[in-house]
TORKOL-4160 file (C-alpha; in steps of 0.2 Angstrom, whole numbers, padded with zeros to 4 digits, m for minus):
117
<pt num="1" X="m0229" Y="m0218" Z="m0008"/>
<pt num="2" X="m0228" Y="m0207" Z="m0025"/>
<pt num="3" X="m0231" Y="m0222" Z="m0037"/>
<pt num="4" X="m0246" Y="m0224" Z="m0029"/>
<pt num="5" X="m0251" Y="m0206" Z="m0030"/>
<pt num="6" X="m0260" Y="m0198" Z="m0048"/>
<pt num="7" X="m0251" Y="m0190" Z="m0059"/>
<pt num="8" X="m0259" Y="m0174" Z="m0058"/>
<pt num="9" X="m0255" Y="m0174" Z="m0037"/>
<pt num="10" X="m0237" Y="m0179" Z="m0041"/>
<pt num="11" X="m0234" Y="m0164" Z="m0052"/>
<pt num="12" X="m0244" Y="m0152" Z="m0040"/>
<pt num="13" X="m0228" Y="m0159" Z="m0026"/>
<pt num="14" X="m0216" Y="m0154" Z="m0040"/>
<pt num="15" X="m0222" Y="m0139" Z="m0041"/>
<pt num="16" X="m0224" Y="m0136" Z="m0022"/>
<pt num="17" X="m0207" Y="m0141" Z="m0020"/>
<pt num="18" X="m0202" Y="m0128" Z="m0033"/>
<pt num="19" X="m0212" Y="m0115" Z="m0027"/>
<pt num="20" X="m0203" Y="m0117" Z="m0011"/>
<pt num="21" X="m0187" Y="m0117" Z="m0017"/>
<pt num="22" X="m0191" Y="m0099" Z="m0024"/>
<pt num="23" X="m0197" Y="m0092" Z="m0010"/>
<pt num="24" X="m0180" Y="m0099" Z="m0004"/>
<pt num="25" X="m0170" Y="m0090" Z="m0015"/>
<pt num="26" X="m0183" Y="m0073" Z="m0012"/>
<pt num="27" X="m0177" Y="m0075" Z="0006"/>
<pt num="28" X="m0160" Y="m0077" Z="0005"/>
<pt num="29" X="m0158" Y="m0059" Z="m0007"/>
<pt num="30" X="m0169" Y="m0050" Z="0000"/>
<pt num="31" X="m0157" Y="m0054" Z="0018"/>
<pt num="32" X="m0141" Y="m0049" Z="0007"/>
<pt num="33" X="m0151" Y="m0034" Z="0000"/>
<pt num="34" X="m0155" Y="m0028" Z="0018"/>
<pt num="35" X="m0136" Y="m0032" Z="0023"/>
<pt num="36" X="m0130" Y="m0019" Z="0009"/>
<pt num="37" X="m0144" Y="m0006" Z="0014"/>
<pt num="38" X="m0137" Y="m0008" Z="0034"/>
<pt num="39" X="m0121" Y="m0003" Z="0027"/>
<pt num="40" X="m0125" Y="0010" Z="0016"/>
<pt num="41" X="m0134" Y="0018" Z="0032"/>
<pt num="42" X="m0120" Y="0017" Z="0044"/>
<pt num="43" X="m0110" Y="0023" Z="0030"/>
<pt num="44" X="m0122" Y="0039" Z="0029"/>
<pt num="45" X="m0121" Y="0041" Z="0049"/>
<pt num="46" X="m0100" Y="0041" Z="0045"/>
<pt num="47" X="m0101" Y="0056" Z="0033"/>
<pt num="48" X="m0112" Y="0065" Z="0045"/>
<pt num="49" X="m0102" Y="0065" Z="0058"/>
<pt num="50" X="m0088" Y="0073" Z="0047"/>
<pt num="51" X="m0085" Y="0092" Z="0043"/>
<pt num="52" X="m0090" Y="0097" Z="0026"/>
<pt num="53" X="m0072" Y="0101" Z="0020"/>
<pt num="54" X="m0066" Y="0081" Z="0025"/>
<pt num="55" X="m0058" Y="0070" Z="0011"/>
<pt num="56" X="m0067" Y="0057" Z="0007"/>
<pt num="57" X="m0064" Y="0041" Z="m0002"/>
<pt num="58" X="m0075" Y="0028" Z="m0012"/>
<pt num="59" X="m0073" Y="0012" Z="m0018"/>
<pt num="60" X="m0077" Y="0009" Z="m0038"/>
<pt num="61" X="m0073" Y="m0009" Z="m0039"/>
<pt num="62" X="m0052" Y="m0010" Z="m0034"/>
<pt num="63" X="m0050" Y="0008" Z="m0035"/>
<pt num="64" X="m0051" Y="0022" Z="m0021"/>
<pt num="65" X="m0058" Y="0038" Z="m0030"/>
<pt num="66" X="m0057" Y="0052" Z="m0019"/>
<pt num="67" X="m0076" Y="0061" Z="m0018"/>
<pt num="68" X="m0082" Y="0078" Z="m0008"/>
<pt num="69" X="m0095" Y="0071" Z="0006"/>
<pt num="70" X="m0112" Y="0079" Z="m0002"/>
<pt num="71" X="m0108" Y="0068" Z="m0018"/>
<pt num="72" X="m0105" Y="0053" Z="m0007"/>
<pt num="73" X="m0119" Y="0056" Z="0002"/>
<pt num="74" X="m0129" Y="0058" Z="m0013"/>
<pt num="75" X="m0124" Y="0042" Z="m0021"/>
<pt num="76" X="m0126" Y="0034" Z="m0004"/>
<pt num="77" X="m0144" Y="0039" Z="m0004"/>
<pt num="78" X="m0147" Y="0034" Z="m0021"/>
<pt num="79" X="m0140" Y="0019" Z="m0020"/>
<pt num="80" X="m0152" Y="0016" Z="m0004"/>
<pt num="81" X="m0167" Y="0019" Z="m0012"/>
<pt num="82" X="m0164" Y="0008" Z="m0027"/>
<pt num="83" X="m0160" Y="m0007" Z="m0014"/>
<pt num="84" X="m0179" Y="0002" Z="m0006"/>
<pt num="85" X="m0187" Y="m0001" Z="m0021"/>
<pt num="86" X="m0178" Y="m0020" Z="m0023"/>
<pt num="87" X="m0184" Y="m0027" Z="m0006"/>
<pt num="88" X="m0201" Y="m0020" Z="m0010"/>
<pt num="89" X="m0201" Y="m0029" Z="m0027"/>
<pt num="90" X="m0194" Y="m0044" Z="m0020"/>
<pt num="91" X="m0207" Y="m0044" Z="m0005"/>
<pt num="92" X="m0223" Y="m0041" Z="m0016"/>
<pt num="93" X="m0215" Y="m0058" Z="m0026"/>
<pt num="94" X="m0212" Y="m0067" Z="m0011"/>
<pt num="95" X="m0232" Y="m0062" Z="m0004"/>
<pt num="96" X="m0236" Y="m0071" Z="m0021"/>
<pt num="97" X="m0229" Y="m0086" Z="m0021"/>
<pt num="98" X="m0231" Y="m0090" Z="m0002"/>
<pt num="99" X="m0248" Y="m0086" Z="m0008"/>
<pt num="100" X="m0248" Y="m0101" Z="m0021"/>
<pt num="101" X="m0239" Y="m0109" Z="m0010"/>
<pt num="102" X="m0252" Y="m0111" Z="0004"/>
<pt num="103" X="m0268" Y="m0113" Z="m0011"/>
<pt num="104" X="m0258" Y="m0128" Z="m0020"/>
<pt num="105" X="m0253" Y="m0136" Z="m0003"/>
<pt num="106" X="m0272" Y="m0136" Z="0000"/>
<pt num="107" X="m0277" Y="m0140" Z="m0016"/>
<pt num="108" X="m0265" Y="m0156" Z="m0013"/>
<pt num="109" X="m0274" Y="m0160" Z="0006"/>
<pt num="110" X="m0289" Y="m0159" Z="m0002"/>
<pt num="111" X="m0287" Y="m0171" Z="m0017"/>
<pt num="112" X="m0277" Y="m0183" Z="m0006"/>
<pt num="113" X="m0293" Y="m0182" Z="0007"/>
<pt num="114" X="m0290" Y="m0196" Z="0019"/>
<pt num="115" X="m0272" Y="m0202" Z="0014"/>
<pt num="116" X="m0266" Y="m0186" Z="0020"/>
<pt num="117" X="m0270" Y="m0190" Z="0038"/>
């Protein structure tokens, strides 16, 4: 069916089909993004359940470092809003290309007309 199709609507698929594949990828970090925030709040629930003089430990690649709970807390909240600010990012891009998405895909019903029933 493509070698009958324009040149101009074959390269609008390829671009579809790109276009989905990135919304793809968008979808599949911002769920790993959202995984690491979950953790990162039941994490925060932990140290508030401790007392203030409790030892804590964090992980800095292989290492255990041991911490006090406010810094913990702190970095915990940091790290939180960066992954905040991430997923907001990440959906603003995903609003636009699933918005390109659906104006090419029309673009293509409408220049195939008939054939595309």
């Amino acid at each position: 069916m493509t070698a009958e199709l324009p040149p101009q609507i074959q390269n609008q698929i390829a671009q579809l089909q790109q276009l989905q594949q990135q919304i793809q990828g968008l979808a599949m970090q911002k769920s790993k993004i959202e995984a690491i925030q979950n953790e990162s709040k039941m994490a925060l629930e932990e140290l508030a359940k401790l007392t203030e003089d409790a030892i804590v430990y964090r992980n800095v690649g292989e290492l255990l470092i041991k911490t006090s709970k406010e810094e913990s807390i702190s970095k915990l909240k940091e790290r939180e809003e960066t992954l905040s600010l991430r997923l907001q990012s990440i959906s603003r891009q995903e609003e636009r290309l699933t918005s390109r998405f659906k104006q090419l895909q029309e673009q293509i019903q409408h220049a195939l007309g008939p054939r595309a029933q």
